[in-house]
C-alpha positions as CSV (number, residue, x, y, z in Angstrom):
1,X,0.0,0.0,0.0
2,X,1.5,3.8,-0.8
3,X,-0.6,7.4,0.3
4,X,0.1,10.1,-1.3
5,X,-1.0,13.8,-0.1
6,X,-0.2,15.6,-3.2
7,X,-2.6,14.3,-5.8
8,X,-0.1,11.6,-6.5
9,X,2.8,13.5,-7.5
10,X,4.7,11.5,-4.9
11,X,3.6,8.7,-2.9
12,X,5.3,7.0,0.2
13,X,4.7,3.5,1.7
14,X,2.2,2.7,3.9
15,X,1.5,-0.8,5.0
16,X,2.5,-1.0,8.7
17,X,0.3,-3.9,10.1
18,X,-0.5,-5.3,6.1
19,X,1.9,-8.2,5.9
20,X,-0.1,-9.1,2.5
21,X,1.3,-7.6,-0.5
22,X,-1.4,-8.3,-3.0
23,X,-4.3,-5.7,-2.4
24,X,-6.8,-6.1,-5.0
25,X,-9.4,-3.9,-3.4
26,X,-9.9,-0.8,-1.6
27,X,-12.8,1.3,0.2
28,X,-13.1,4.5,2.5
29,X,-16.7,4.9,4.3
30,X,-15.4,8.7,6.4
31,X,-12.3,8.2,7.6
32,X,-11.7,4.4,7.7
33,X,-10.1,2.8,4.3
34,X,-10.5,-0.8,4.4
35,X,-8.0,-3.2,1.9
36,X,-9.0,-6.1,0.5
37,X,-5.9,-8.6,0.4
38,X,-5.1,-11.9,-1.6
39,X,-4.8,-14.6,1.5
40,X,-5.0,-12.0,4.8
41,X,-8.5,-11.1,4.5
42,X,-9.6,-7.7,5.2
43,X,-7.6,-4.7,7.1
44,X,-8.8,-1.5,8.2
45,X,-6.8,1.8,8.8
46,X,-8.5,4.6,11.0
47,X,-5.2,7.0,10.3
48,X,-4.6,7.0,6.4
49,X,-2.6,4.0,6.1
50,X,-0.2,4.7,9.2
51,X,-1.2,1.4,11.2
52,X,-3.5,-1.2,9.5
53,X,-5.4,-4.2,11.9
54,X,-7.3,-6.8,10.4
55,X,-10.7,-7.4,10.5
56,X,-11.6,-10.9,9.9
57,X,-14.1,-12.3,11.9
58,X,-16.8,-14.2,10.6
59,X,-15.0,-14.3,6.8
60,X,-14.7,-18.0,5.8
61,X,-12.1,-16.9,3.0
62,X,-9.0,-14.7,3.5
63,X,-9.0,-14.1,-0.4
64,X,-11.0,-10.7,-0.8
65,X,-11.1,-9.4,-4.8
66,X,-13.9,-7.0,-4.6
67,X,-14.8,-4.3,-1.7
68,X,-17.9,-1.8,-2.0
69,X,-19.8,0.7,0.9
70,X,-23.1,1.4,0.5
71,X,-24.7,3.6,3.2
72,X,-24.2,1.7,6.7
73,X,-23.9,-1.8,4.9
74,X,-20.0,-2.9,3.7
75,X,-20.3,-6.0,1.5
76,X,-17.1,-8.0,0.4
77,X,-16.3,-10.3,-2.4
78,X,-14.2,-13.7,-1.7
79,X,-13.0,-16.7,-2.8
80,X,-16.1,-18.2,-1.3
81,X,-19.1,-16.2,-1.9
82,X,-20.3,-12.5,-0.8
83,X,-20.0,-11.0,2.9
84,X,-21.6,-8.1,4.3
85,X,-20.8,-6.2,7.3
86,X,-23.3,-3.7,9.2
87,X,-20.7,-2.8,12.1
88,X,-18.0,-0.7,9.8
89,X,-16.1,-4.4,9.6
90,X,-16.1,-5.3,13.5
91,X,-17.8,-8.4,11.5
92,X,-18.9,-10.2,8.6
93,X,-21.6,-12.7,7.5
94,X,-22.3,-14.6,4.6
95,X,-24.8,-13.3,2.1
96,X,-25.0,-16.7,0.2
97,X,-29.1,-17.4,-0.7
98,X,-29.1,-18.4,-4.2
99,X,-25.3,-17.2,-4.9
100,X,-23.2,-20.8,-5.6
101,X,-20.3,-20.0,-3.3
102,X,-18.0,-19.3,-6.1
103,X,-14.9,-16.5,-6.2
104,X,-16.7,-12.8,-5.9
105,X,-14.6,-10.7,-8.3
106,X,-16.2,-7.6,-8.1
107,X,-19.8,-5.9,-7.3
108,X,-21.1,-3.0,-8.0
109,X,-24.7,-1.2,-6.3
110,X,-27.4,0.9,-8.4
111,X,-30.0,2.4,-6.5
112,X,-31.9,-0.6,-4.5
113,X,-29.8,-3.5,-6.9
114,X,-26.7,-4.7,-6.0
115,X,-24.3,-6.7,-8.5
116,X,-21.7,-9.4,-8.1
117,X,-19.4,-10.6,-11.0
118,X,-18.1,-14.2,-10.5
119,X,-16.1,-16.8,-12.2
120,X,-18.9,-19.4,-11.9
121,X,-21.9,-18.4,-13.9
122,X,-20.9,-14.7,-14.6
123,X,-23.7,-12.1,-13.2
124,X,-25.9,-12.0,-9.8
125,X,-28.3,-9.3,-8.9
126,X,-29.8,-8.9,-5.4
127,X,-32.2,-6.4,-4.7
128,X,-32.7,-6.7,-0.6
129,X,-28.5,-6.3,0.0
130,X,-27.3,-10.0,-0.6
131,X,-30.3,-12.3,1.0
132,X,-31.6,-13.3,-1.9
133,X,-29.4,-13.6,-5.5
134,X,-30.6,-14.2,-9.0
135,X,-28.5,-15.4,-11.6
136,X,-28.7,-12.9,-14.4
137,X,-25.3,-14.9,-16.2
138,X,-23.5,-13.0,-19.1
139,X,-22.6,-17.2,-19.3
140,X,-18.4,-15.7,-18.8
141,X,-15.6,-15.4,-16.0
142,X,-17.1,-11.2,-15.0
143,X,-13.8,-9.6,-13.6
144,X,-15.3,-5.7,-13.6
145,X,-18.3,-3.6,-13.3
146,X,-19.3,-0.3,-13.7
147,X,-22.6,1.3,-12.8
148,X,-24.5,5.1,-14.3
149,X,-28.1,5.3,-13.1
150,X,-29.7,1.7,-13.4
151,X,-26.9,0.7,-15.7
152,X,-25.1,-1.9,-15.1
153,X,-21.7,-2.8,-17.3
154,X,-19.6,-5.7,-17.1
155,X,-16.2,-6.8,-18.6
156,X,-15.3,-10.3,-18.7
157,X,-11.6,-12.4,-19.1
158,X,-11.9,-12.5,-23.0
159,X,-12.5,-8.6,-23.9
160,X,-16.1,-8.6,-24.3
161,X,-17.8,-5.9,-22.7
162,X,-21.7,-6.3,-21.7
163,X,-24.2,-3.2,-20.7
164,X,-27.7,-4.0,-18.9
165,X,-30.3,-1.2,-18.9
166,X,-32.6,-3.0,-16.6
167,X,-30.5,-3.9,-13.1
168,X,-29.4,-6.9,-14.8
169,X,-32.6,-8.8,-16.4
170,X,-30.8,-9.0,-19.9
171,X,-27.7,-8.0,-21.3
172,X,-26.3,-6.9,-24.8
173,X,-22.5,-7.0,-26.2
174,X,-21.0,-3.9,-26.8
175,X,-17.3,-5.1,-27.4
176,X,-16.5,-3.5,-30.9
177,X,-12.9,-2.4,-31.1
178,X,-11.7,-3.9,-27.5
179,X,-8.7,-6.1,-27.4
180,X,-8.9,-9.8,-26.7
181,X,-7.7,-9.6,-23.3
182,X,-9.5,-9.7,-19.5
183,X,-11.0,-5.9,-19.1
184,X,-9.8,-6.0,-15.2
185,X,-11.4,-2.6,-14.7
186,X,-14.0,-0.2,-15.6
187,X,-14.8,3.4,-15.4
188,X,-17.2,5.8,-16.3
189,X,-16.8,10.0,-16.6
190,X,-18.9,12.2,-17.8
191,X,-18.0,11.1,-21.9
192,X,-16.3,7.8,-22.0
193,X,-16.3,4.5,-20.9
194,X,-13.1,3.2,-19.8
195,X,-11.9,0.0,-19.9
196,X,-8.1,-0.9,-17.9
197,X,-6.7,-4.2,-19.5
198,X,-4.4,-6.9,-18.2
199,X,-1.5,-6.5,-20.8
200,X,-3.4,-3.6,-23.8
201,X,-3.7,-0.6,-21.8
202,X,-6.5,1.5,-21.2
203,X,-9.4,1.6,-24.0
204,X,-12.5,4.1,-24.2
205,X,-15.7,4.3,-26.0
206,X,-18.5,7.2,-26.1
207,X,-21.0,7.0,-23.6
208,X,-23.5,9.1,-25.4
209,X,-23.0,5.9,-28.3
210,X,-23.6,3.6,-25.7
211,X,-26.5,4.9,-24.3
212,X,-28.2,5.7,-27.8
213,X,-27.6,2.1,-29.1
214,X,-29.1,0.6,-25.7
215,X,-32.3,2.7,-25.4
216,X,-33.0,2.0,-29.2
217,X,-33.0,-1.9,-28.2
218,X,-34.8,-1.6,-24.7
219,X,-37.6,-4.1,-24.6
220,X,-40.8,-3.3,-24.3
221,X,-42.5,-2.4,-21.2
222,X,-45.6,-4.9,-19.6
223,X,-48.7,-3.7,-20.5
224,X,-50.2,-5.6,-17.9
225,X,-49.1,-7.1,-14.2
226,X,-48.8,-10.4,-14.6
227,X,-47.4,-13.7,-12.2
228,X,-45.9,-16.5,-14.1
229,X,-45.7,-20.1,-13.2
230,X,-42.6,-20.9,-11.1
231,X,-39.6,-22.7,-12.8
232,X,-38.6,-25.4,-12.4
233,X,-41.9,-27.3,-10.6
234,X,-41.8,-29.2,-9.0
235,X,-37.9,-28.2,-7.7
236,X,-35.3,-28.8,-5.3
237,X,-33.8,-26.4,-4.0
238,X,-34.2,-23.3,-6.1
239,X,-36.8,-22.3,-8.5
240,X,-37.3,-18.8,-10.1
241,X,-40.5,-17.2,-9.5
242,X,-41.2,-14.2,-12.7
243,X,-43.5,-11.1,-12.5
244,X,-44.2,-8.1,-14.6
245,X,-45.2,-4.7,-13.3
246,X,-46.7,-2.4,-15.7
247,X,-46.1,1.0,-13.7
248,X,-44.2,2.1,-10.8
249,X,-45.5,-0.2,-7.7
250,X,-44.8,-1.5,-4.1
251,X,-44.5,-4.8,-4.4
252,X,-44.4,-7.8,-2.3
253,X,-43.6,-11.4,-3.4
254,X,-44.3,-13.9,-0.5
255,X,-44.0,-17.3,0.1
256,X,-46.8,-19.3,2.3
257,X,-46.7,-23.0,3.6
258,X,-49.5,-25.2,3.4
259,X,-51.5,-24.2,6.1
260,X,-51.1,-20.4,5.2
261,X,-47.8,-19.4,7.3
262,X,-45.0,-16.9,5.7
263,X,-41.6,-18.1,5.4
264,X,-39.9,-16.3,3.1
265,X,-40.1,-12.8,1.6
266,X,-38.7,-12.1,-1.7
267,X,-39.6,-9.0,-2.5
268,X,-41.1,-5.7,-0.8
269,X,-39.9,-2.6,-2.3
270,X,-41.3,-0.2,-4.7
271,X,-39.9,-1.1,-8.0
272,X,-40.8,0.7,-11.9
273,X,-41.9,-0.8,-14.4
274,X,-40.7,-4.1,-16.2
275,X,-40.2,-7.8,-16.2
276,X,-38.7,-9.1,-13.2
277,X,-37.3,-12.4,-11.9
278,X,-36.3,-13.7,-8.1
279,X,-35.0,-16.9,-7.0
280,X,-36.3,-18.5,-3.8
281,X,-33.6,-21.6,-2.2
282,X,-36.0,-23.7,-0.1
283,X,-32.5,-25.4,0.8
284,X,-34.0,-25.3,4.7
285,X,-37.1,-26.0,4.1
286,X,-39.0,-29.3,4.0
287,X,-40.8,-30.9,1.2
288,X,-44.1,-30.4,0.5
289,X,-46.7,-27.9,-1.2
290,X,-45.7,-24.2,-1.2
291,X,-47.5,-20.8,-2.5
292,X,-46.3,-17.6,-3.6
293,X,-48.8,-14.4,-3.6
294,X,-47.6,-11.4,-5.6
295,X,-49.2,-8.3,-4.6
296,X,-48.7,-4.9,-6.7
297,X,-51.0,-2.2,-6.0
298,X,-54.5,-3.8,-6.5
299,X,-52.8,-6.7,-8.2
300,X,-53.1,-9.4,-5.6
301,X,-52.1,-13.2,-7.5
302,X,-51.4,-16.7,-5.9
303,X,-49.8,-19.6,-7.5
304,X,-48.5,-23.2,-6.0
305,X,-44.9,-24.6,-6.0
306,X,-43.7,-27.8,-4.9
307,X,-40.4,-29.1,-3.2
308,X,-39.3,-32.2,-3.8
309,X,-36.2,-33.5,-1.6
């Protein structure tokens, strides 16, 4: 680690405390800057980078590629999944449902939807902070992500670059003129995209092009709310529950047992229109009949589900 107080004209070391060279990550929430490190785990600095102490506790992984603060909540990205922290990193938990427990190598947050790149099955969305994930795969190894408004960008290990316009629910290429190399970082200003590559340098592209070419292939809005059928069903132990939403709503999508109990709440947030998708794991829950009730305004629809262990 190196601080410098002069805009980076000069830098000096500071890494008293951080035995592990390899930092791939950094955050500062006020005066704390915490360092994500390949094989120590997490360490935090209260004094820019004077003294650094780690903060471990409760990470099952001591491989941390991605680090991102939003409001009170810190989430990290590991080697075995996603972590989140609500104590300014006294502690961490696991933020797993739905998310295979796969190396984290970035995230990303717009608004209410946060994003997780992994070398599994490429893209995650969650839209209640990590408790529940849905797979919303670019089908690559995601090494970067960007975010502008309800954008979404990712870059992947083969130079392909991929924009969402909807917080993830589908995803177009928008790779003309990059190298073939992994895009390990991306950036947005004002005008350009940027894109930091392993061994080509830096690349850019208009944003103003990008946003043009992706609002001229948005899909269509709902015209009407609508539940679909959960997939698969019968399932064991996650199924995808999809639902449209014609306007601007609060929306719930709960799940009941047989005899008319919640256990599980997937959604209940205000969301605009559009086609949506969540994933419920009924990995500690027992067999048997199920049903889901999606209520949207004056939209109130129930369907069945069955788990089969």
């Amino acid at each position: 680690m190196f601080h410098s107080t002069d805009q980076g004209n000069s830098w000096t070391s500071a890494s008293d405390g951080l035995w592990a060279s390899t930092v791939p990550s950094l955050v500062s929430v006020g005066p704390n800057t915490f360092a994500g490190t390949s094989g120590g785990g997490i360490f935090l600095t209260s004094d820019s980078g004077s003294t650094w102490n780690a903060t471990n506790q409760g990470l099952n992984s001591l491989y941390v590629w991605a680090l991102l603060a939003n409001g009170g909540n810190l989430f990290a990205g590991t080697d075995s999944g996603a972590f989140i922290s609500t104590n300014n990193g006294a502690s961490w938990s696991a933020i797993n449902a739905g998310l295979e427990k796969t190396r984290i190598n970035c995230l990303a947050i717009s608004g209410s939807y946060l994003c997780a790149g992994s070398s599994g099955k490429g893209i995650y969305v969650s839209s209640d902070n990590g408790s529940h994930w849905m797979n919303a795969s670019t089908g690559t190894i995601v090494m970067s992500l960007a975010t502008i408004d309800s954008i979404f960008i990712a870059g992947d290990f083969m130079g392909r670059a991929f924009i969402s316009y909807d917080h993830g629910s589908n995803w177009s290429q928008i790779s003309t003129g990059l190298p073939n190399d992994y895009i390990t970082s991306l950036c947005i200003n004002s005008s350009y995209l940027f894109a930091g590559t392993e061994a080509n340098g830096v690349w850019k592209r208009s944003l103003s092009e990008i946003l043009t070419k992706v609002k001229t292939n948005m899909p269509e809005l709902p015209n009407k709310y609508s539940l679909q059928q959960n997939f698969p069903n019968p399932f064991n132990p996650t199924t995808n529950i999809s639902f449209d939403i014609p306007s601007q709503s609060f929306v719930f999508l709960k799940i009941f047992d047989i005899i008319g109990r919640e256990v599980s709440t997937l959604v209940s947030e205000e969301l605009p229109a559009g086609h949506y998708s969540r994933q419920w794991s009924a990995i500690n829950f027992p067999s048997g009949v199920y049903f889901y009730r999606l209520q949207a305004g004056n939209y109130v629809e129930v369907k069945k589900l069955i788990l089969l262990k």
